[in-house]
C-alpha positions as CSV (number, residue, x, y, z in Angstrom):
1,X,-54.1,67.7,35.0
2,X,-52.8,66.5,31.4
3,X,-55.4,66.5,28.7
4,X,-56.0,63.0,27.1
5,X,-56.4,62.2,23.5
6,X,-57.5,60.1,21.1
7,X,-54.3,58.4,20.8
8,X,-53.8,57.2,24.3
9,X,-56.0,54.5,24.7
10,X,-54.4,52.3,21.8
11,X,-50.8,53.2,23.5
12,X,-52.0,51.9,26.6
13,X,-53.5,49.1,25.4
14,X,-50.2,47.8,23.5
15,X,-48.5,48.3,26.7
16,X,-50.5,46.4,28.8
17,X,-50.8,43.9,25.8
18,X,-46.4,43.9,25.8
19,X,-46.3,43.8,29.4
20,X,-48.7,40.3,29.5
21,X,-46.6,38.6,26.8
22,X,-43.5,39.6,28.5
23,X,-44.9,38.0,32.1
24,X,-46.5,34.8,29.7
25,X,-42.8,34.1,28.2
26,X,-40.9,34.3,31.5
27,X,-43.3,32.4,33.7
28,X,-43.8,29.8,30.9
29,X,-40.1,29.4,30.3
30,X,-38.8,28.8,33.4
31,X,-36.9,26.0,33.5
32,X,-37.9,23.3,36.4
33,X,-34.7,22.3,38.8
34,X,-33.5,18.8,37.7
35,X,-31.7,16.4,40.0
36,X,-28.6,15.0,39.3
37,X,-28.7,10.7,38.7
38,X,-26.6,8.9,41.3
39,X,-23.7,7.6,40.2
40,X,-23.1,4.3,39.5
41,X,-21.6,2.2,42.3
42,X,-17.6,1.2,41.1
43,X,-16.8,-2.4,40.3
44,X,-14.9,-3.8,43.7
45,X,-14.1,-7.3,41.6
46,X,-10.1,-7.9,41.4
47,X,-8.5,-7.7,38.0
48,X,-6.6,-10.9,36.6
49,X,-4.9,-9.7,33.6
50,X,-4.3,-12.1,30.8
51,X,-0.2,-12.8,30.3
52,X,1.2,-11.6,26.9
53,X,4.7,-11.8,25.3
54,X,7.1,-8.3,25.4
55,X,7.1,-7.4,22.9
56,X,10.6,-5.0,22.1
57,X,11.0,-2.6,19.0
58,X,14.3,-1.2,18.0
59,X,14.8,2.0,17.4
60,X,18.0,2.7,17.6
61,X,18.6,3.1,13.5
62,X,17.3,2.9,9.7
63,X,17.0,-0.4,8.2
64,X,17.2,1.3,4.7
65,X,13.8,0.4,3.8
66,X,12.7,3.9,3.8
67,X,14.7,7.1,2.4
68,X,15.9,9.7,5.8
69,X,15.7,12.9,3.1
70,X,12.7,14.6,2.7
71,X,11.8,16.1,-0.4
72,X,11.3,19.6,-1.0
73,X,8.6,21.9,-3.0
74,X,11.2,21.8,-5.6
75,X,11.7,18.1,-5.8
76,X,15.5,17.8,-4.4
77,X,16.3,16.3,-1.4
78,X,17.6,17.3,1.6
79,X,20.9,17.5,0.3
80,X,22.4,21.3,-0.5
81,X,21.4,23.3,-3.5
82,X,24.8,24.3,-3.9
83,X,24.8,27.9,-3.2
84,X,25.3,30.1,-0.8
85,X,22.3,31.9,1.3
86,X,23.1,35.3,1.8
87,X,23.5,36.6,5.6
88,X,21.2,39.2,6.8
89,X,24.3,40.6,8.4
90,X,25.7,41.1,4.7
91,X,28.5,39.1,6.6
């Protein structure tokens, strides 16, 4: 048989203390099953639209009003620098 000392009771004590809060928090946090709301019965009323105009866009070109070249960091255009970029080739 193992000898007891003075230093077991408190030991015990916050063991049994732990083990209660641990039990508390789980039976008190235990969420409670919620059912689902029914959804909403769809609208079985026919749809008259309104009649609009077609409208048609053209897209097929520029009508100059805005500039096709982008500009760069460096302020130029899209228009070449005029030199050559070097191949990675050396070609």
């Amino acid at each position: 048989m193992a000898q007891h000392t003075s230093n077991d009771l408190p030991v015990r004590v916050g063991a049994v203390v732990v083990g209660l809060i641990a039990v508390g928090v789980f039976y008190f946090m235990k969420h409670d099953a919620v059912k689902p709301l029914t959804p909403a019965e769809p609208t079985k009323e026919i749809l008259n639209p309104l009649p609009v105009a077609t409208v048609m866009i053209d897209t097929s070109g520029s009508t100059g009003g805005q500039q096709m070249r982008g500009t760069t960091v460096g302020g130029r255009g899209a228009q070449g620098s005029g030199r050559e970029t070097p191949s990675i080739a050396g070609n």
